[in-house]
Structures are given as C-alpha cells and as structure tokens.
N, C-alpha and C positions, 0 to 999 in steps of 0.2 A: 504493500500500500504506500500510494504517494500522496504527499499531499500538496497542493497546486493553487494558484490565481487562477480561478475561471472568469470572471469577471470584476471590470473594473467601471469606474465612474467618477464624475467629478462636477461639482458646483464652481464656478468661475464669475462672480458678478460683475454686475452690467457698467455701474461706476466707475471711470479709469479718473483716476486722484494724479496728476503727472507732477514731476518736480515743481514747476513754478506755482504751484497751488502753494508753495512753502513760503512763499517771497515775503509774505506779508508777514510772516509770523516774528513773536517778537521770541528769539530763542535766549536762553539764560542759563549758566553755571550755575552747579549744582548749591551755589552760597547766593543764589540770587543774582549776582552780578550780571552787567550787561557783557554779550561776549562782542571783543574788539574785532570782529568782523563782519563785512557786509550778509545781508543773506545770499546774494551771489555766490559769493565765495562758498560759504559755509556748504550752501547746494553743490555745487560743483567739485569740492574735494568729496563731501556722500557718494556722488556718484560713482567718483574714480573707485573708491574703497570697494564700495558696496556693490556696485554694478545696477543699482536700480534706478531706472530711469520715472517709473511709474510704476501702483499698484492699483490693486481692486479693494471695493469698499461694498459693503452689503447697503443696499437700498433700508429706510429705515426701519418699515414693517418689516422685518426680516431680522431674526436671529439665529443664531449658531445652529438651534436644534431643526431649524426648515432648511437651512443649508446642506446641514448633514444630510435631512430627507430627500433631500432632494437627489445628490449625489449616490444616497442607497437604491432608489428607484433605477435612478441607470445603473449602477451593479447589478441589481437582482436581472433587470430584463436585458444587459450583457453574457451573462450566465445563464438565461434561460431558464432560470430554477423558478418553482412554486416559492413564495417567499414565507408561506405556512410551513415546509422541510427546515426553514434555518432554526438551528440548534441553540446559537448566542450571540448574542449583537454586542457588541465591544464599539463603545467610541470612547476617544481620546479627544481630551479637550483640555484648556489650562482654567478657561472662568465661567463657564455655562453660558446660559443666555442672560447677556447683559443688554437692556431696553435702550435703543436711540435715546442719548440725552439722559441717561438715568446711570447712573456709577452703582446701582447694587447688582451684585449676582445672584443669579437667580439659578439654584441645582436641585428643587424641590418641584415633582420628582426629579430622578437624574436624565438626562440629555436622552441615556439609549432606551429608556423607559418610552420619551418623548416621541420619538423617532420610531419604535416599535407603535405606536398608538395611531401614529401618522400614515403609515402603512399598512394600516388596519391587520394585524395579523391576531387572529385569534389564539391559536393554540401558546395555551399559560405555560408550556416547557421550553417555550423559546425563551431560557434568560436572557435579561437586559441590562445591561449594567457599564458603570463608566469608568475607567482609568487615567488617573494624573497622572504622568512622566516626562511633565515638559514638552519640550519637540518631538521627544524622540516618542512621542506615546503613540503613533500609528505603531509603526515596528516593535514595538513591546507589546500592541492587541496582536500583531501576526504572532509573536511567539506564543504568545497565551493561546492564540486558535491551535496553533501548529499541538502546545502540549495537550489541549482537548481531545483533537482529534486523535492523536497517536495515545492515549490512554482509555481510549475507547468512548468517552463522556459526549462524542457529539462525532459528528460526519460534516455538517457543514456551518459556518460562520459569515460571520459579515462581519467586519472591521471598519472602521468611519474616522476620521480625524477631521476633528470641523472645530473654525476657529471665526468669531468677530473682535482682532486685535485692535481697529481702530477706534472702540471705544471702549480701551481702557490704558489707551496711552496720555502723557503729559506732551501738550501742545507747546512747551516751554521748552522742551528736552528736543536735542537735535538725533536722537533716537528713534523720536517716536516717528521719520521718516520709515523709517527701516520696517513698519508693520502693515500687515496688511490681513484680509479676511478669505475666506473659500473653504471648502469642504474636497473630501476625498474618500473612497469608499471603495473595498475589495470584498470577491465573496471568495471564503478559504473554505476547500474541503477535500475529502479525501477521496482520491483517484487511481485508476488504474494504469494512468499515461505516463510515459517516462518522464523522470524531471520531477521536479516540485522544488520544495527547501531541502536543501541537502545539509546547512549546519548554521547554527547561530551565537553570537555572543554579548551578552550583556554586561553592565559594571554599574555601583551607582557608588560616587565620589563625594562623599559629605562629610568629610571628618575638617577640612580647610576651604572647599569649594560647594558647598550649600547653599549661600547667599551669595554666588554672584550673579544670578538672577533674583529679582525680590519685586515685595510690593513696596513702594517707597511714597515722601510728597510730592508733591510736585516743586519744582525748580523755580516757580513765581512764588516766594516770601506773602505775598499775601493772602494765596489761597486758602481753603480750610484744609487745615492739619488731620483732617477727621476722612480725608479722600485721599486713598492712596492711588497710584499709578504701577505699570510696572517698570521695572527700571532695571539697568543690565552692567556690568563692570565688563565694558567690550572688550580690552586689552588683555584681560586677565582672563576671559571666554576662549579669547583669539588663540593664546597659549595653551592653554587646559588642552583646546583643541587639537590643536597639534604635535599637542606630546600624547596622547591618549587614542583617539579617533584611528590612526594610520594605523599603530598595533592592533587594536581590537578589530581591524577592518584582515590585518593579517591573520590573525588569530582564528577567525573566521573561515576565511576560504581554505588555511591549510585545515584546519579540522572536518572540511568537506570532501576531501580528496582532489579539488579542483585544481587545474595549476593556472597563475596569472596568466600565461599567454592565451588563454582559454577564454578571459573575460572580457565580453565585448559589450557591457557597457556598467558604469558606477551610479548608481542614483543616492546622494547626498540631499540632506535636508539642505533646502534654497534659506540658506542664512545671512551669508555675504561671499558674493562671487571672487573674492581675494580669498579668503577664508577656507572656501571650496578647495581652491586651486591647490592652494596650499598643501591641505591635506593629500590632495589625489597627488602630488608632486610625493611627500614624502610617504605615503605609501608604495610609491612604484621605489623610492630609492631603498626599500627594506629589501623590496627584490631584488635589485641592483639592473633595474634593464628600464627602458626607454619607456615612454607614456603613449599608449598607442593614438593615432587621429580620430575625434569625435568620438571617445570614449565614457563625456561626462555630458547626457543632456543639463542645461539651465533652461530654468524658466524664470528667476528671479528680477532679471533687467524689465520686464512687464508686470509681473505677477506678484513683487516685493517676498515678504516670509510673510506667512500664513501659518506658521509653526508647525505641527502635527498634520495639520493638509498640505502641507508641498512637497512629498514624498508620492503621497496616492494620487496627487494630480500630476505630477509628474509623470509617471507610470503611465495613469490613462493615456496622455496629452503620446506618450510616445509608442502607446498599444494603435492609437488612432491616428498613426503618422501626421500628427499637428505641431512639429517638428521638425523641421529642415536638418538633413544630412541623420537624422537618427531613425531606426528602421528596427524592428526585430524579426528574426525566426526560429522559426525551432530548431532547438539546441544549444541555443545562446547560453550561456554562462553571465548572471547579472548577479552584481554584489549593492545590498541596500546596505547607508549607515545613517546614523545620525548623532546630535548631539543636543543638551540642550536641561533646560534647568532641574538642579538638581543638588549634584551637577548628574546627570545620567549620559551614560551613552551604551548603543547595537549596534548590531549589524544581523543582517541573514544572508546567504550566498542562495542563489536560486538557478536553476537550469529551466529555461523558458519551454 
C-alpha cells in the first residue's frame, strides 16, 4: 500500500494589493521612531529581498474557513472521490477566522469543523479537526494523514492550509508587506499506484527559537497595547533557516532511498524568494553537485506568503501547468519542506 496526492486544489483571491499600495503608509521602528527613509526606498529594497512584487487579499465577507472550503471542493472533485469516504479533514491555520476590520479570532468551532459543515458531509466518522504549526502546518497535516492511513485508522484525508494574514498584520511594520491570504487543499489516501510519500522528517526548535515569530504591539506608540499583531525576528528566521531546513531537507530524501539527481522539483514554503534560494543552494552543497534548471517553482513574487497555503497552492498551481517552464510526470521525484513558527520545520520526499 501506497499512499499518494490524488487531488489537489486551491483558493487564490481576486484582490491583487501590489507594492505601491504601500506608498502611503506611515512605516515605524519597532520604539516608535520614524524610519529615515522614503517609502520608495523602503518598497524597493522589500522587493529585492523578498521577491514580492504583489499579493492577494480575501475580499471582506470572506474568511479563512470559506477559503479553505473553497479550495477543498476543488480537491475532492480533483480526486473524484464521494466526499462522505473522507476519513479526516486536517486544516492548518495560524489564527482562524479573523472578521474584516475586527482583531478577534475566532476558533469556536474549529476551522475543519467549519469547513466539514460547508461541504455538507454527513457521516459523524469523518473527524475534523485543526493543527497549529506555523507555516509548516500543511506538511505536518500530510504526515499526520500519511500516519492515519499506514496504521490502518482511515484510507482517505483531506488536508487544507488556509490563511487571512492581512488582517492580522501591523500596518506600521514594514513586514506586514511580506503577508498575504489563500487556501490550499490535498486529498491523501491510500493507493495501489507506485509512488506516494516515501519518507519524512520533522523537528520543533523551542528551547532558544520559540518566539521569533510572536504576537506583538504594534510599532505606532499610540495604538492600544491590548491589540497584538504578528511580528517576526527576520534575521534571526533567515538563519535558523539555513542552518536547519537544508539538513532536514537531506535527512529526508536519504531516508527514502531516493538519490538527488533523481529530484526534479523542490516545493519550499513561499516565505522570501532570497530565503528560498538560499536554502535550495545549500542543500544541493550537502550533496556537493550543481543545482539543476527550474528545479524550485515560486509563486511568491505574485502571491506574497500565505503561510500554510503556499505549499498546496503551489502544488496545485504546478499539477495544472499554471507555471511556466514547470511540468510534472510520472515518476518524478518531489521533495516538500518548510519552515516557520515555532520554530518548526519538515519535509516529505514524494514520487509523483
């Protein structure tokens, strides 16, 4: 028995937020201070770093858990499956549904409660339930499906990673650039076609690195101190990352029997396209051999981070060649990784 991506899907809203939408903002140091450069500027070295030129924003009726649904609906009718067979719906999300213009979160019930209700699915055996893991929480609901199914507790899944970042970032912080919203949605189960997940690895890093993602104030002094935001220690991310990620990303495929020259493509959480690079650079230098062409789709220069959904949109976006120069077939060799608050990070090695 294998277990496999039968279908995928993805939410993408209609919103495009593009850099100069920032022009106006008044951005502030984290002591309040005004920061001594123009917004031009400030925009324009974001970009270099980050690679994001634009994201997407959920329209306002719309939150997290319609995104998700949405997103699950094209999975299930990807896969073809009755969606009364799915066994457990797993979404990852970092703050539920948070309301246009409204700072509370809202997880009562939880998201895949939400999302199962939405999809009318009768049968009470389908558990629903939702996982925090930061970013990386798509790829931690696949291992959790993966250990379901191979322990015999279920046959098929759906996994969801659905995020509305833009309202719950500080409009003071030159961060809150870097956020953006979308859904992503896999159905996992188990198969008799070659391939599937052949081996995975997880870590979660909190003894010193816990809080460099948090909820914080916001960076204008005179806001209410009673409204947090989320807030990130980029420099100190950026590192973690690259001493941590390119291991675990090794650690992974050798414990799947695969070999590097084998893998023809890496799908990394869309965090920062410098970031990315990085990583996939020093992963390939563990092996000691060259970085093959068009190896890493991004989507991040359009679609910003969407935390938890930019690994399953990604996927989609390059199952349904909406992608230039990326393509898959069968047999492919795909390594998933991600990273992201925690501090956590995975990975899964997967044969297409």
């Amino acid at each position: 028995m294998n277990i496999k991506i039968t279908g995928t899907g993805s939410y993408i809203p209609d919103t495009i937020e593009k850099n100069d939408a920032f022009y106006e903002h008044t951005f502030l140091n984290t002591d309040g201070s005004i920061i001594n450069s123009p917004n031009e500027v400030i925009i324009e070295k974001f970009q270099a770093i980050t690679g994001i030129a634009e994201r997407r924003y959920a329209k306002a009726h719309l939150n997290s858990s319609d995104l998700g649904f949405f997103a699950a609906e094209k999975a299930i009718t990807d896969a073809n499956i009755d969606p009364e067979t799915i066994d457990y719906i797993i979404v990852a999300h970092n703050f539920g549904d948070v309301r246009y213009n409204n700072n509370q979160s809202d997880m009562l019930p939880c998201l895949a409660a939400r999302i199962k209700h939405s999809l009318r699915i009768k049968n009470p055996k389908c558990v629903a339930f939702d996982i925090l893991f930061g970013c990386p929480g798509w790829i931690e609901g696949v291992i959790q499906a993966k250990a379901f199914i191979q322990s015999g507790m279920a046959k098929r899944c759906l996994v969801i990673g659905t995020e509305t970042l833009s309202r719950v970032v500080d409009k003071h912080d030159r961060d809150s650039m870097i956020f953006s919203d979308g859904a992503g949605a896999t159905i996992i189960e188990a198969s008799n076609d070659e391939g599937g997940i052949m081996a995975h690895e997880n870590a979660s890093y909190t003894y010193d690195e816990a809080y460099y993602l948090y909820f914080g104030n916001s960076n204008n002094q005179a806001l209410s101190k009673d409204t947090r935001y989320i807030k990130m220690e980029g420099r100190k991310i950026y590192e973690f990352a690259l001493t941590t990620v390119p291991s675990a990303m090794k650690a992974c495929l050798d414990n799947s029997g695969l070999n590097i020259k084998d893998v023809k493509k890496i799908f990394l959480h869309q965090a920062n396209e410098k970031m990315d690079e990085a990583i996939l650079k020093r992963f390939y230098r563990l092996y000691r051999t060259e970085i093959p062409q068009h190896i890493m789709p991004m989507s991040i220069q359009k679609l910003g981070n969407s935390s938890v959904a930019t690994v399953p949109t990604l996927l989609d976006l390059v199952r349904n060649n909406k992608l230039e120069n990326h393509r898959l077939k069968k047999g492919d060799v795909l390594l998933f990784a991600s990273v992201g608050a925690g501090m956590h990070i995975n990975a899964f090695a997967y044969k297409y």
